[in-house]
Kinemage of the C-alpha trace (Angstrom):
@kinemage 1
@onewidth
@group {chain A} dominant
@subgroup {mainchain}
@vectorlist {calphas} color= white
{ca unk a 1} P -26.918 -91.728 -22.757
{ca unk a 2} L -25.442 -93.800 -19.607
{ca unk a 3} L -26.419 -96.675 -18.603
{ca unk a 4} L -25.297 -99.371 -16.282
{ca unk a 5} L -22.479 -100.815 -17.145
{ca unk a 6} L -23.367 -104.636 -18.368
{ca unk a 7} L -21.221 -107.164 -21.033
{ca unk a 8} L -22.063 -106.074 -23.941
{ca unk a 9} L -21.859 -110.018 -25.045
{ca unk a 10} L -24.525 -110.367 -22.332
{ca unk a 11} L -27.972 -111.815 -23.439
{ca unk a 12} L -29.268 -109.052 -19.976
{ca unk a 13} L -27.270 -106.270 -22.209
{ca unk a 14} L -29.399 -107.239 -25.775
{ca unk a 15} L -32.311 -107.100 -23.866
{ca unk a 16} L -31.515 -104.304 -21.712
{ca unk a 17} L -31.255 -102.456 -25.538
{ca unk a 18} L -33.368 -103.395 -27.246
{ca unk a 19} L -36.555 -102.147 -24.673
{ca unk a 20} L -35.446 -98.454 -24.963
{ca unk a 21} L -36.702 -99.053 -28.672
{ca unk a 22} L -39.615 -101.228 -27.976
{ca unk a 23} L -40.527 -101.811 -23.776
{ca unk a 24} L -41.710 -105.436 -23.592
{ca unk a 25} L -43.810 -107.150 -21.135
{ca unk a 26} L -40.921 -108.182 -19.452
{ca unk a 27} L -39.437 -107.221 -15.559
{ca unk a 28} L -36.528 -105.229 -17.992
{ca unk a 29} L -39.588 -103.804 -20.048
{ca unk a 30} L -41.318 -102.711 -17.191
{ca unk a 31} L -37.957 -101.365 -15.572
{ca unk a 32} L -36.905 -99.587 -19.014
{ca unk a 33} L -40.318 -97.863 -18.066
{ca unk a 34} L -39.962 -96.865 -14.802
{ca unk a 35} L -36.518 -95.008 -15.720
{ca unk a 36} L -37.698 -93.303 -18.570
{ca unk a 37} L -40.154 -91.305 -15.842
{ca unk a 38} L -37.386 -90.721 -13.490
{ca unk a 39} L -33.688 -89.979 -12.933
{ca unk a 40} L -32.049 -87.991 -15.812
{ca unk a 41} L -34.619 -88.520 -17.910
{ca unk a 42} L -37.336 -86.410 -15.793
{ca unk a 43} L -34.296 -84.058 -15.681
{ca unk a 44} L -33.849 -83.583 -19.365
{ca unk a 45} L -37.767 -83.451 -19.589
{ca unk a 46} L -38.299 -80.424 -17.367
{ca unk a 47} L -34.806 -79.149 -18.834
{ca unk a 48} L -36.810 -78.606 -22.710
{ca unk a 49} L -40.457 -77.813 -21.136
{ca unk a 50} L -38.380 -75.000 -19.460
{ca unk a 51} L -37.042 -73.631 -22.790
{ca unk a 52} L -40.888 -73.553 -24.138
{ca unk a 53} L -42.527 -72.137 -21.270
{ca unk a 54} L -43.444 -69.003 -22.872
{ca unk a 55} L -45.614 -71.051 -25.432
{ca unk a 56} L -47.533 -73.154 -23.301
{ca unk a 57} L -50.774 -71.659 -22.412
{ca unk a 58} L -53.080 -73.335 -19.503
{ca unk a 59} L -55.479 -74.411 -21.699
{ca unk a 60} L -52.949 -76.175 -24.360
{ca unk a 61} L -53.832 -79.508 -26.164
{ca unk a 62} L -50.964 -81.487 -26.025
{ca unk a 63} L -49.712 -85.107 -28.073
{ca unk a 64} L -46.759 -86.434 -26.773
{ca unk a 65} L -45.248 -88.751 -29.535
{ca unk a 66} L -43.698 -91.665 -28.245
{ca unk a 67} L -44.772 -91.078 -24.431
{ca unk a 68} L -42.901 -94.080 -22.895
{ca unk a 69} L -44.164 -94.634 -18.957
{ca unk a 70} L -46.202 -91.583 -19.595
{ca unk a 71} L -44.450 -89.075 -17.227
{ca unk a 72} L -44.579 -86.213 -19.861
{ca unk a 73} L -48.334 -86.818 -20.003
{ca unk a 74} L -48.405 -85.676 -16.464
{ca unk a 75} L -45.850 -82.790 -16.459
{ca unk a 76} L -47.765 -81.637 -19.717
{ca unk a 77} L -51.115 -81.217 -17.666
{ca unk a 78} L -48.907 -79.804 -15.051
{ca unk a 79} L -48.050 -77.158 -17.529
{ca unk a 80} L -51.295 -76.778 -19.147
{ca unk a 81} L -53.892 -77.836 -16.173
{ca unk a 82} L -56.847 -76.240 -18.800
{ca unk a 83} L -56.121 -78.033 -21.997
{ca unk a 84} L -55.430 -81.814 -22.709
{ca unk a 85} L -52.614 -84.449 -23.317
{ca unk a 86} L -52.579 -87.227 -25.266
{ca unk a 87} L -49.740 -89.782 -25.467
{ca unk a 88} L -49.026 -92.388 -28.315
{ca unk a 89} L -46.833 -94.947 -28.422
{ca unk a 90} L -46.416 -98.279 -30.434
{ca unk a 91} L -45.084 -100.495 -27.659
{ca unk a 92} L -48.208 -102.201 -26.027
{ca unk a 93} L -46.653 -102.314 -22.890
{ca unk a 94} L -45.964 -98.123 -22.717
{ca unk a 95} L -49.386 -97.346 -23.919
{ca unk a 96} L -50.498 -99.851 -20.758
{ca unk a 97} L -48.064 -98.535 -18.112
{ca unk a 98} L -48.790 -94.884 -19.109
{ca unk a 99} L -52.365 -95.582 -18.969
{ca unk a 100} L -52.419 -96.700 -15.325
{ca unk a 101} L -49.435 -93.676 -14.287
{ca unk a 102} L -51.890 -91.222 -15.866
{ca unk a 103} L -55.265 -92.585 -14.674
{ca unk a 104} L -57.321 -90.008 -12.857
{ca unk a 105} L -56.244 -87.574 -15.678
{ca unk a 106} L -58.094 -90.224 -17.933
{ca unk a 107} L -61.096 -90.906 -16.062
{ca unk a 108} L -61.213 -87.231 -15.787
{ca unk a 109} L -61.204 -86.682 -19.325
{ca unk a 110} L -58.239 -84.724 -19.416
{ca unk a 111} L -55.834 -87.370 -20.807
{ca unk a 112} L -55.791 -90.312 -22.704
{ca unk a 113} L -52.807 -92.751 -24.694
{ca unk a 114} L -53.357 -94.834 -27.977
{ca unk a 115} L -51.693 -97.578 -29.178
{ca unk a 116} L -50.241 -95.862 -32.731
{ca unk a 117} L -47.729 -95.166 -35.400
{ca unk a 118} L -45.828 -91.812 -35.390
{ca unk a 119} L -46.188 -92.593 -39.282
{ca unk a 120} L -49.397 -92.242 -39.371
{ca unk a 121} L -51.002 -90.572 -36.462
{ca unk a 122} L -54.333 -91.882 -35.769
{ca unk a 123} L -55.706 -88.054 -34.922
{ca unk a 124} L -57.565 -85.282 -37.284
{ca unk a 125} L -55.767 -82.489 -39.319
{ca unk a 126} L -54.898 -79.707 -36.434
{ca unk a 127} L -55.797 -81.040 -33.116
{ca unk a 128} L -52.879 -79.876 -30.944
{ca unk a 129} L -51.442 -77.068 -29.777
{ca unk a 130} L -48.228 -78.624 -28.712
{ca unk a 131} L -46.094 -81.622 -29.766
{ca unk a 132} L -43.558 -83.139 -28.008
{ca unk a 133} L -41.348 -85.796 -28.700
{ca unk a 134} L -38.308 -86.640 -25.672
{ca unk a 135} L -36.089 -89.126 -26.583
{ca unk a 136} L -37.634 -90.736 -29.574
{ca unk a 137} L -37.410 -89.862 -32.809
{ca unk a 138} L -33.666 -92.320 -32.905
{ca unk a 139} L -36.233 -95.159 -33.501
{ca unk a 140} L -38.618 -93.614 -36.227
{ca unk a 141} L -37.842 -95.345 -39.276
{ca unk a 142} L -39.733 -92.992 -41.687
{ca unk a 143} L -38.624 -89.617 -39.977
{ca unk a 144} L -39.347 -87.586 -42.571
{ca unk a 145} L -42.981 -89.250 -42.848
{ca unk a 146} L -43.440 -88.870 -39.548
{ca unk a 147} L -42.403 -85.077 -39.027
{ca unk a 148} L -45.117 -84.695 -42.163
{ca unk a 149} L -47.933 -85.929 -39.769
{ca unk a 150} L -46.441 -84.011 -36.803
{ca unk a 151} L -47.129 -80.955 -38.651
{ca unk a 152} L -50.590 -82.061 -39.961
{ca unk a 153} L -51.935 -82.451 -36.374
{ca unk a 154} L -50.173 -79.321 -35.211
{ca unk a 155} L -52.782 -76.154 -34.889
{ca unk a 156} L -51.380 -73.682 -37.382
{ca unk a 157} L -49.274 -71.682 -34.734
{ca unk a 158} L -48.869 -74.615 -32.552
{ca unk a 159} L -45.176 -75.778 -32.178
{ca unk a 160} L -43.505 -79.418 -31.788
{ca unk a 161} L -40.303 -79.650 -29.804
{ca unk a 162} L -37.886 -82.734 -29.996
{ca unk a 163} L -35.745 -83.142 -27.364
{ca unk a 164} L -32.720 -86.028 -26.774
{ca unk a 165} L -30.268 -86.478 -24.614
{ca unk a 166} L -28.123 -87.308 -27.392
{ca unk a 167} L -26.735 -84.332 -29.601
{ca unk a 168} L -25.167 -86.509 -32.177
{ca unk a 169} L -21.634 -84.724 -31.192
{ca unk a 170} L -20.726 -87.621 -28.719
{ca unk a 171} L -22.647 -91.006 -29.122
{ca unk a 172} L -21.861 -93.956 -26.843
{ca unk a 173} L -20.588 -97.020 -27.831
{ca unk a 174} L -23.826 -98.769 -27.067
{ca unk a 175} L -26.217 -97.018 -28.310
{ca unk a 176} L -24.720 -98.198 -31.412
{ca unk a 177} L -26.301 -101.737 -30.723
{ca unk a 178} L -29.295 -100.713 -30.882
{ca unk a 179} L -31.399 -102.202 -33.729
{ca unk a 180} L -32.571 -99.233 -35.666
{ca unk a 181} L -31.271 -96.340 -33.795
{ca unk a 182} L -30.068 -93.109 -35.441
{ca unk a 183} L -28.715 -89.816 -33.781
{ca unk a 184} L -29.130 -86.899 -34.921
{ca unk a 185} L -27.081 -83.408 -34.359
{ca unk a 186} L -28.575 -80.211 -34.677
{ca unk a 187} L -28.192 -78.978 -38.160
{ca unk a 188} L -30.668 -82.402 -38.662
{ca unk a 189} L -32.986 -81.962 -36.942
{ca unk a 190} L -33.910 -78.324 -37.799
{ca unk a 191} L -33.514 -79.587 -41.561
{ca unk a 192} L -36.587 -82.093 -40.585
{ca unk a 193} L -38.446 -79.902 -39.392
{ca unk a 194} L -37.939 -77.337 -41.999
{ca unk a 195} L -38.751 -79.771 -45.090
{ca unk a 196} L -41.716 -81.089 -42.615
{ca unk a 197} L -42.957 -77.687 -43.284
{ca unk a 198} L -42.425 -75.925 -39.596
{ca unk a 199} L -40.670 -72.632 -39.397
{ca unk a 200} L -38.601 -69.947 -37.051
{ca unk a 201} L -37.092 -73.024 -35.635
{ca unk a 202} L -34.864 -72.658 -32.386
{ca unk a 203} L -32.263 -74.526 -30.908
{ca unk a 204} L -31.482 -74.984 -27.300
{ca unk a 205} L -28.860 -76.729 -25.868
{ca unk a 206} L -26.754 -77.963 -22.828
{ca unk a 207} L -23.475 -79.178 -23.645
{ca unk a 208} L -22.553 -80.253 -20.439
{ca unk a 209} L -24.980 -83.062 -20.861
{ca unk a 210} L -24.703 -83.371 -24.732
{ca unk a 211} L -28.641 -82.300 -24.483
{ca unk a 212} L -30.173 -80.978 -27.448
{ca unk a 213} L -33.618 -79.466 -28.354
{ca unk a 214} L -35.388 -78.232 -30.872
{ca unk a 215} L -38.686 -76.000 -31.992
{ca unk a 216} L -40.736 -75.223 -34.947
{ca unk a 217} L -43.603 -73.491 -35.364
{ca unk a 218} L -46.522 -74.250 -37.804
{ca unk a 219} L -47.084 -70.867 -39.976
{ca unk a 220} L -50.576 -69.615 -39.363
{ca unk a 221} L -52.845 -68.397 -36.574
């Protein structure tokens, strides 16, 4: 997970941080934003859709857990111009910045992003298809809480895929600094889904990068 390299004494460093947990209304909030939609994170993004593009039908209806800037949204819809996306996020500032990146989808009807807690998903029993969550899940507190409610809102034979650029096999220094963050290596994140209750889980990876995704499916059809 580079970054630029700052003093990690540096009040710009803390801040600089602490908005890839929580973007703020800030100018580094809003930046935090704008690079979560681009550069290597658009790369790892189309890097796991590409691993799932057998299961994504045209007319999927898609959440994308902690959407960010909203860029997913869009390369969701891309993917699935028939169904839906829906983005949540708990940082004010994401679910306002993804609004406006995705707003002809919305006024369209084909999109829309709440304000929310992974925790406890504001959305009924079974409503999507597909779940994604890109470079998130470090910052959920209650993971195992919130991989419950993933698999409540997934469609029984729906699938969620998480996918970081960190594989917990080679953390840097600074993400250590962040308040609340946790990595997670494979062999975790397939047990989370597991107890969650999602099966015939897959792993993907690119080692290269230290990139790391991974898929359940909710029994059923």
């Amino acid at each position: 997970m580079a970054e630029e390299q700052l003093d990690s004494n540096s009040p710009e460093f803390q801040e600089m941080i602490n908005n890839t947990r929580k973007p703020e209304d800030t100018p580094i909030g809003h930046q935090m934003l704008e690079r979560m939609n681009a550069g290597h994170h658009e790369e790892l993004a189309n890097w796991g859709l590409e691993q799932v593009k057998g299961d994504l039908t045209t007319s999927a209806d898609c959440l994308d857990a902690g959407c960010g800037g909203g860029a997913n949204i869009a390369r969701l819809l891309e993917r699935c111009p028939e169904g839906t996306a829906t983005g949540i996020d708990y940082s004010p500032t994401s679910v306002e910045v993804a609004t406006q990146y995705n707003s002809e989808a919305i006024a369209s009807g084909k999109a829309k992003v709440v304000e929310g807690d992974v925790s406890s998903l504001p959305f009924e029993d079974n409503s999507f298809d597909v779940i994604t969550a890109f470079e998130t899940v470090y910052f959920w507190p209650e993971m195992g809480k919130a991989m419950s409610e993933m698999f409540r809102v997934a469609r029984p034979g729906g699938f969620m895929m998480i996918c970081n650029e960190d594989d917990g096999e080679d953390v840097d220094d600074w993400t250590s600094q962040i308040e609340g963050y946790k990595s997670y290596d494979a062999k975790a994140l397939c047990m989370q889904m597991l107890m969650a209750g999602f099966g015939n889980v897959h792993v993907y990876t690119k080692p290269e990068n230290h990139w790391l995704a991974v898929v359940g499916i909710k029994p059923g059809v």
